[in-house]
C-alpha positions as CSV (number, residue, x, y, z in Angstrom):
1,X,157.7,269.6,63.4
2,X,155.3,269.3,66.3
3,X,156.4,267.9,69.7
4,X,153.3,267.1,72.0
5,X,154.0,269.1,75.3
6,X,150.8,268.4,76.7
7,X,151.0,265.7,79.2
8,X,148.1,264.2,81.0
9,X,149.8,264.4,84.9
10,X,148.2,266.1,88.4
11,X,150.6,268.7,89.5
12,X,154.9,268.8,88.3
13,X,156.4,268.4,91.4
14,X,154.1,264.6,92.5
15,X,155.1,263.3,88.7
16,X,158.0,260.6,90.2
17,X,155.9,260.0,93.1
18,X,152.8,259.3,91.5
19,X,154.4,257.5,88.6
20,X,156.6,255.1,90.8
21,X,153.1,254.6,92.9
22,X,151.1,253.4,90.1
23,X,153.7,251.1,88.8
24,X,153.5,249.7,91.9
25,X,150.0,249.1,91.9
26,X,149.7,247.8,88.2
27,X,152.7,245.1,88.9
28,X,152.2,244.1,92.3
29,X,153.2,240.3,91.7
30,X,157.0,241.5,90.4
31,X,157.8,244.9,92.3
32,X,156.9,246.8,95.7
33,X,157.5,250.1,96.3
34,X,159.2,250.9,99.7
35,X,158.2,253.7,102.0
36,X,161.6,255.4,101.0
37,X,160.9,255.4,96.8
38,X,162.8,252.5,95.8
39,X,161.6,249.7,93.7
40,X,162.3,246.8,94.7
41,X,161.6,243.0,94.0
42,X,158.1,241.5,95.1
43,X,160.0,238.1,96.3
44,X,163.6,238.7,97.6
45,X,166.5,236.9,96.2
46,X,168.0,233.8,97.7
47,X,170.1,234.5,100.6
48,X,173.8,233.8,99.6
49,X,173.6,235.5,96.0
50,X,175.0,238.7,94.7
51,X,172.7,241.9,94.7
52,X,172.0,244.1,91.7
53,X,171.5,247.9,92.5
54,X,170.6,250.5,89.5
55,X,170.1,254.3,90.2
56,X,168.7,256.2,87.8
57,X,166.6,259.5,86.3
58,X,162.9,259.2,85.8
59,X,161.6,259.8,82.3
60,X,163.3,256.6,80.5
61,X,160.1,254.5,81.1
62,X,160.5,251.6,81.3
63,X,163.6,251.5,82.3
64,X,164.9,250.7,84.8
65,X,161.6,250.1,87.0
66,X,160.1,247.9,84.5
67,X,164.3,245.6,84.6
68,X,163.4,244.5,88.3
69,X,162.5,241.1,89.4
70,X,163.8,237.5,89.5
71,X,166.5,236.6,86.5
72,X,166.7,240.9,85.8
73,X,167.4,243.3,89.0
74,X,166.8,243.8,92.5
75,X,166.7,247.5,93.0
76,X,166.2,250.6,91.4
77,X,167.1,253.7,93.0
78,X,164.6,256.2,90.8
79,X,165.9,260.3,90.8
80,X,163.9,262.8,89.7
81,X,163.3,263.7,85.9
82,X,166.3,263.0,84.1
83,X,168.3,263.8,87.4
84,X,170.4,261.0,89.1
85,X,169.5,259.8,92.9
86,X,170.9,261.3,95.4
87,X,174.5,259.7,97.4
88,X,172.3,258.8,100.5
89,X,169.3,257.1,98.4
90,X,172.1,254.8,96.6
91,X,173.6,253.9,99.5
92,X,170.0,252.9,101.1
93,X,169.3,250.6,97.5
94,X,172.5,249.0,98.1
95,X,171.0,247.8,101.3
96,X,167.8,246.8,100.7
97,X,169.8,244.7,97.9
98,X,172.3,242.8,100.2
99,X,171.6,239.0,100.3
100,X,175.0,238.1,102.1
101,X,177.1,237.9,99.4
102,X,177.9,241.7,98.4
103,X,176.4,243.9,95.9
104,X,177.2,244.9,92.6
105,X,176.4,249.4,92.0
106,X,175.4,249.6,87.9
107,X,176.3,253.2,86.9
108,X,174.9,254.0,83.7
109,X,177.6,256.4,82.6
110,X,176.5,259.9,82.5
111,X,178.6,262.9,85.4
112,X,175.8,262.9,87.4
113,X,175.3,259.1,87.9
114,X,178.8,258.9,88.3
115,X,179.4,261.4,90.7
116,X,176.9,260.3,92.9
117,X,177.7,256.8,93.1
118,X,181.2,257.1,93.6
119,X,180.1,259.5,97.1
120,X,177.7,256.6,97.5
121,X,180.9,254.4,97.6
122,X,182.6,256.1,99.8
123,X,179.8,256.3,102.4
124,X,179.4,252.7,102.1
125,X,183.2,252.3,103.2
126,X,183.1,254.5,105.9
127,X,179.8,253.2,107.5
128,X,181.1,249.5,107.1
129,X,178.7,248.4,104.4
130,X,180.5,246.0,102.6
131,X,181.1,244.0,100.5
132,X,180.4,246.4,97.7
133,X,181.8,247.2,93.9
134,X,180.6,249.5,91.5
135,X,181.4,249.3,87.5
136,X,180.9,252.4,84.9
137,X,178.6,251.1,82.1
138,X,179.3,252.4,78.4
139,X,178.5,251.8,75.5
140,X,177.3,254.9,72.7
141,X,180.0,255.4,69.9
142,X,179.1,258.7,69.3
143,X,180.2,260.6,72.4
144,X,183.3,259.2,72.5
145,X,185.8,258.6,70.0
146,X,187.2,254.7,69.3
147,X,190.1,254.2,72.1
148,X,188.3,256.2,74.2
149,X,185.6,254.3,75.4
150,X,185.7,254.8,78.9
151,X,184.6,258.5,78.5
152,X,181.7,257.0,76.2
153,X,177.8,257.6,77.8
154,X,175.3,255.0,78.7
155,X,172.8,254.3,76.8
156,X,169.9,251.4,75.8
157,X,172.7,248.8,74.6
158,X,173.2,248.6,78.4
159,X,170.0,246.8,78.5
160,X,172.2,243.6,77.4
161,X,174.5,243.7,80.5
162,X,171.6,244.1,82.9
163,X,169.4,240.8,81.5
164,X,172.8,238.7,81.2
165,X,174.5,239.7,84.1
166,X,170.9,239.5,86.3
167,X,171.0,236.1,85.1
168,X,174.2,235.4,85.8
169,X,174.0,236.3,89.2
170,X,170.6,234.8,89.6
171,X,173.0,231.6,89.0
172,X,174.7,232.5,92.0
173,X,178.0,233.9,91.0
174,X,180.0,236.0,92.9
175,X,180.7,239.5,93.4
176,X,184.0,239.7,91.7
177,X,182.5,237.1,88.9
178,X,179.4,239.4,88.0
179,X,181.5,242.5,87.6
180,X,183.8,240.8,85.7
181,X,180.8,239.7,83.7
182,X,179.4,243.4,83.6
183,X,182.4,244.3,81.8
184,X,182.8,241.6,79.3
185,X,179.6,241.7,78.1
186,X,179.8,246.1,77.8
187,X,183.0,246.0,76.1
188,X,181.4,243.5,73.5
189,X,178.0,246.1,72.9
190,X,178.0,249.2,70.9
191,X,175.4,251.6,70.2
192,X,174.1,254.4,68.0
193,X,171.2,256.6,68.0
194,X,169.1,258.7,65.8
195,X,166.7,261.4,66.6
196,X,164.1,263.2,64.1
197,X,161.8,264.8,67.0
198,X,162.9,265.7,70.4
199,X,161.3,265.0,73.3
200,X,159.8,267.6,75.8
201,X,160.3,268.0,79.7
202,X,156.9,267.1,81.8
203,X,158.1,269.3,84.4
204,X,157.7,273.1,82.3
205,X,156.5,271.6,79.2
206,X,160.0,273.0,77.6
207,X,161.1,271.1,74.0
208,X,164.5,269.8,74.4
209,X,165.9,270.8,71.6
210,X,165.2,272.3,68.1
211,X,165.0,270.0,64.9
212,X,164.2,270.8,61.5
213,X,161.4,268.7,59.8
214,X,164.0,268.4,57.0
215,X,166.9,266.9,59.3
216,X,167.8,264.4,62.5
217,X,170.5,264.5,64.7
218,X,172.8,260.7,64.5
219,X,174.3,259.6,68.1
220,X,171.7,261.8,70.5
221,X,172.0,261.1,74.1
222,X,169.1,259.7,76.1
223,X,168.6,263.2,77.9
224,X,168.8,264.7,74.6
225,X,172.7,265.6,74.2
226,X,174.0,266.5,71.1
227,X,175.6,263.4,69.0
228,X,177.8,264.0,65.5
229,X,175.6,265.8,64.4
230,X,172.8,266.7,62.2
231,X,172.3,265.0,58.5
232,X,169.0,265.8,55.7
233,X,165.8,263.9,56.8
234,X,166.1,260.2,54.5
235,X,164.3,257.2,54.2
236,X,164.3,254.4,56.8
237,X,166.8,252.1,54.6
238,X,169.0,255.0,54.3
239,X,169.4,256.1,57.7
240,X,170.5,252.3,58.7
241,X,172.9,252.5,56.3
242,X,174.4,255.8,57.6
243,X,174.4,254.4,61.4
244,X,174.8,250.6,61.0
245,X,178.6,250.9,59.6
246,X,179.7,252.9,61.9
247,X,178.9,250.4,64.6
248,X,180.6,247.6,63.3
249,X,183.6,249.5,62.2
250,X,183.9,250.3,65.8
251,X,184.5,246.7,67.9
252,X,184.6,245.4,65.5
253,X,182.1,243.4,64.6
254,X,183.5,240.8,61.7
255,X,182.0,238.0,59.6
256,X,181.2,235.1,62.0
257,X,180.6,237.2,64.5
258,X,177.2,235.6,66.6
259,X,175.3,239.1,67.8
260,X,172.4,240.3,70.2
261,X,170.6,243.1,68.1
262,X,168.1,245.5,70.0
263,X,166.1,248.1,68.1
264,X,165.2,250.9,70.9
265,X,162.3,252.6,70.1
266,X,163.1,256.0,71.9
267,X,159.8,257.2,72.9
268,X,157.1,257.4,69.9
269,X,158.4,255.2,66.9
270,X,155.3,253.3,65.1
271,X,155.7,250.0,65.0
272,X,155.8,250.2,61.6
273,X,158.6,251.9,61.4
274,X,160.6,249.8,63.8
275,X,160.6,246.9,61.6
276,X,161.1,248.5,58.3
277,X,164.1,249.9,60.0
278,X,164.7,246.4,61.6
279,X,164.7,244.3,57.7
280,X,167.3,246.4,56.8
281,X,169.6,245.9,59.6
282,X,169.0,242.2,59.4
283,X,169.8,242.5,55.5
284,X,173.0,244.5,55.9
285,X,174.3,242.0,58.8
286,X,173.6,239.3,56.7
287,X,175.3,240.3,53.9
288,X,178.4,241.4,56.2
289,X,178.7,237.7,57.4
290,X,177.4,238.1,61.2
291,X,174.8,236.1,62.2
292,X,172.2,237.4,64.7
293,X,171.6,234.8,67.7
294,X,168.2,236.9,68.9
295,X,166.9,240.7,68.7
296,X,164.3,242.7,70.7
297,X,162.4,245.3,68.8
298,X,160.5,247.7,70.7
299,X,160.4,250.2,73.9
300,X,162.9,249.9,76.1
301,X,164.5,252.9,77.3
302,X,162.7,256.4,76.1
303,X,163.2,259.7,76.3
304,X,159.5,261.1,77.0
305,X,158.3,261.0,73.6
306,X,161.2,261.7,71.5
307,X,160.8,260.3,67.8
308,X,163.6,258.1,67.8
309,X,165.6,254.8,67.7
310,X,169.0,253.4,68.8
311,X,170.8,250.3,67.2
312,X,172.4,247.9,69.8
313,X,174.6,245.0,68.7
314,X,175.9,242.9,71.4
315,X,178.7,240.0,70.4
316,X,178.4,237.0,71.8
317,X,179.7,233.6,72.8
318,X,178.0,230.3,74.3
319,X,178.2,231.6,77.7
320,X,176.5,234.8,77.1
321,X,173.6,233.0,74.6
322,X,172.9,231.1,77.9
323,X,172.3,233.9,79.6
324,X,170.5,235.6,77.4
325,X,168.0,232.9,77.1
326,X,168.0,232.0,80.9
327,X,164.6,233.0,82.2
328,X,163.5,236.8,83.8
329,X,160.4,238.4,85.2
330,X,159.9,241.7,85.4
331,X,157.1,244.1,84.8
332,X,157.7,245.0,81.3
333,X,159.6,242.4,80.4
334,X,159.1,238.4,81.0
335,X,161.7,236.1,79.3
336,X,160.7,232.3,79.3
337,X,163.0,229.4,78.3
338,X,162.9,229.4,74.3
């Protein structure tokens, strides 16, 4: 099959740079872009509250530059294609971020990410910056058995933690409160992915990966890591019922369970085929007993233009519907009061 390698940029090495420059530009009431790359919130938040920092490899448009603003969060560190930001840049978001009342590092679980903001940590507590915390965010059954979760990567089901917990904060909890929160609501989220075409890399033009037209790969990563493997290209109300099991098996999710569902369109899904895959998900919950509170369908985290979605299910309780409906602006994404 096909991958479009031909992408429409100036030269490889200004991609991030003139990306993170435009978005700037086209979003200029949410977002700013400093003189040192980061992304930051147009209108700072209140002095006294906690601060949200996010690092994070280019090429997963829109996130996380398109999560910043009031109610979502206050900076993203932006690396390189599908490379985490450096130690020294992390430690620089985390200080842009500080409102007085500590800030909260988000690591989107992957070894680079995590590497580098645990070196960012421990520059923080030998130049004094403090108060600062850091939690490892999860939440992809496939790269990790059950039991195991801890070793699990990040993937778009994270997008859950970041609109609760940005509201949650926006509320004015504290630090130890919102990484509490961070936790609770990513130990109630599971994910799983399929791929059918891979993505390619805007920097050589290089495919990521070989796929059959007559086969996808179930539980790729979002820089294209392998999942469980690789199963005979089916219809749309099969391949939800190979993937959509498996997730609830693994909480588990149980009748009268109230869930969050997001459909993650991984880089060049139709539309179409988003909410055929989405009526089937919706029937199968349904008929499991588990009532969905909201979903979002659509593009949220991609991988270049890797045909593609992910299925996030998020449980949830009265606290965490409040958040979830509690209003955010950011460039991609504005959430009003329902």
């Amino acid at each position: 099959m096909a991958v479009r390698t031909k992408k429409l940029i100036n030269h490889p090495q200004d991609i991030q740079r003139e990306m993170l420059a435009g978005f700037a530009a086209a979003y200029p009431d949410v977002i700013r872009l400093t003189e040192d790359g980061l992304i930051v919130r147009r209108v700072e938040k209140e002095v006294g509250k906690v601060g949200l920092v996010i690092g994070n490899g280019t090429g997963h448009e829109p996130a996380m530059i398109g999560l910043i603003g009031p109610g979502w969060l206050d900076v993203n560190v932006p690396g390189e294609i599908f490379a985490a930001p450096g130690p020294d840049r992390i430690v620089r978001g985390i200080q842009v971020a500080d409102r007085g009342a500590g800030v909260l590092l988000l690591v989107s679980h992957h070894e680079g990410d995590r590497i580098n903001a645990e070196i960012a940590m421990d520059l923080c507590a030998a130049q004094g910056i403090a108060p600062v915390e850091m939690v490892l965010l999860y939440d992809d059954i496939s790269s990790a058995p059950k039991g195991s979760e801890a070793d699990r990567r990040g993937t778009s089901g994270l997008f859950f933690v970041w609109k609760m917990l940005g509201a949650y904060a926006e509320m004015g909890a504290s630090l130890s409160e919102c990484r509490r929160m961070a936790e609770k609501i990513r130990d109630q989220t599971r994910t799983l992915a399929v791929a059918l075409t891979p993505g390619s890399s805007p920097i050589n033009r290089e495919v990521m990966f070989e796929l059959p037209d007559d086969e996808m790969e179930i539980g790729m990563g979002v820089h294209g890591e392998m999942g469980q493997g690789r199963l005979p290209f089916t219809s749309a109300d099969a391949t939800v019922a190979v993937m959509l099991p498996q997730i609830l098996a693994d909480l588990p999710f149980r009748s009268g369970d109230e869930v969050l569902v997001m459909l993650n369109d991984s880089g060049s899904m139709t539309q179409m085929e988003l909410f055929i895959a989405y009526r089937h998900i919706a029937l199968l919950l349904s008929g499991a007993g588990i009532q969905v509170y909201k979903c979002w369908v659509g593009r949220y985290a991609t991988t270049q233009e890797m045909a593609g979605m992910a299925i996030s299910l998020c449980k949830v309780d009265e606290q965490l519907k409040s958040l979830w409906d509690a209003p955010a602006i950011g460039a991609n994404v504005r959430w009003v009061q329902p």
